[in-house]
N, C-alpha and C positions, 0 to 999 in steps of 0.2 A: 581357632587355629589348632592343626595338630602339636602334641604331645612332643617332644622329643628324649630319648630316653639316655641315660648319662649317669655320669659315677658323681656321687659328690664325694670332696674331698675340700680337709681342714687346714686351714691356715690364716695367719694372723695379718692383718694390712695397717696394723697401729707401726708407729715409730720404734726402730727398734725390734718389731716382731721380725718372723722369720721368713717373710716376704720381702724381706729385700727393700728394696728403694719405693717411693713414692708411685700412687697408681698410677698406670699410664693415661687415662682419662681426665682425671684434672688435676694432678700433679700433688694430690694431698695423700696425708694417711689416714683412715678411718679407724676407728675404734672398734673394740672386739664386741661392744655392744648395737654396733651399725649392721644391719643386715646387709652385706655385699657380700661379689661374687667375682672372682676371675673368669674367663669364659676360656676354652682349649682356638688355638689361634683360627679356624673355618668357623666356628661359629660368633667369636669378638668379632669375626667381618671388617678386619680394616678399620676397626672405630667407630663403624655404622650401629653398633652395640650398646655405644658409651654411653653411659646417666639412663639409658632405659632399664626399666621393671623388667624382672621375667618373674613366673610363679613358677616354686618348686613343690613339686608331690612328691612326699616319701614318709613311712610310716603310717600311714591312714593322715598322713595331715597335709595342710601346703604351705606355705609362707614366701610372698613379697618382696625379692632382696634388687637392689640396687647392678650395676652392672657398673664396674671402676677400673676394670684393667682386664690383661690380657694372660692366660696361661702359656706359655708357648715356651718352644723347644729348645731355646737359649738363654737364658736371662738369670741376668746374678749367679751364673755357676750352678744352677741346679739341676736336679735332672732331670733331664726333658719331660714335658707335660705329654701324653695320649690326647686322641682327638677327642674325646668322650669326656672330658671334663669339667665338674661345673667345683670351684674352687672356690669353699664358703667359708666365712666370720664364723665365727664361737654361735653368732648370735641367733645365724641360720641354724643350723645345729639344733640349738637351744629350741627354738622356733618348733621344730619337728618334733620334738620329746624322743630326740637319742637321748639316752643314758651316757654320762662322762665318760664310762669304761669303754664305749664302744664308741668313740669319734674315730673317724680315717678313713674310713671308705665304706660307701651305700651306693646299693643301687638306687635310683632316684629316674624322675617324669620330670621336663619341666616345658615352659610355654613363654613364650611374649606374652605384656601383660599390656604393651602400650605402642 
């Protein structure tokens, strides 16, 4: 399957972090050590997204993360999500070997994994 090409961007889905309320997928929060991923709302597709894999490419690496919720343009007061983004755990992050100083926005590859 082709590549799709997108910004990752960092944020937290544990209790408490700064995402807000529980994913919209299955109503839990995951841990910063959980690879997941919010999707920008054309590509979450309606929920057709939920609990599937995609692989993300960035930095010479990929890593595996889950799919739990939706980015989109309203939610919890924030500010609206771009269509272009793939909204990753610490763990995605970590995964890729970004350096701590430079979390918040990459350009980034990613794909359906399943």
């Amino acid at each position: 399957s082709s590549h799709t090409k997108g910004k990752l961007t960092i944020n937290s889905f544990a209790a408490g972090g700064e995402g807000g309320g529980p994913s919209e997928c299955d109503n839990r929060y995951h841990s910063d050590d959980e690879p997941v991923v919010a999707l920008s709302t054309g590509w979450f597709s309606n929920k057709k997204r939920c609990s599937k894999y995609i692989t993300i490419h960035g930095n010479g690496k990929s890593v595996k993360a889950k799919v739990v919720d939706e980015c989109d343009s309203v939610h919890d007061y924030q500010p609206p999500c771009p269509n272009n983004i793939v909204n990753a755990s610490k763990a995605v992050w970590k995964a890729l070997g970004f350096l701590e100083k430079n979390w918040g926005e990459m350009d980034i590859y990613w794909l359906n994994t399943d």
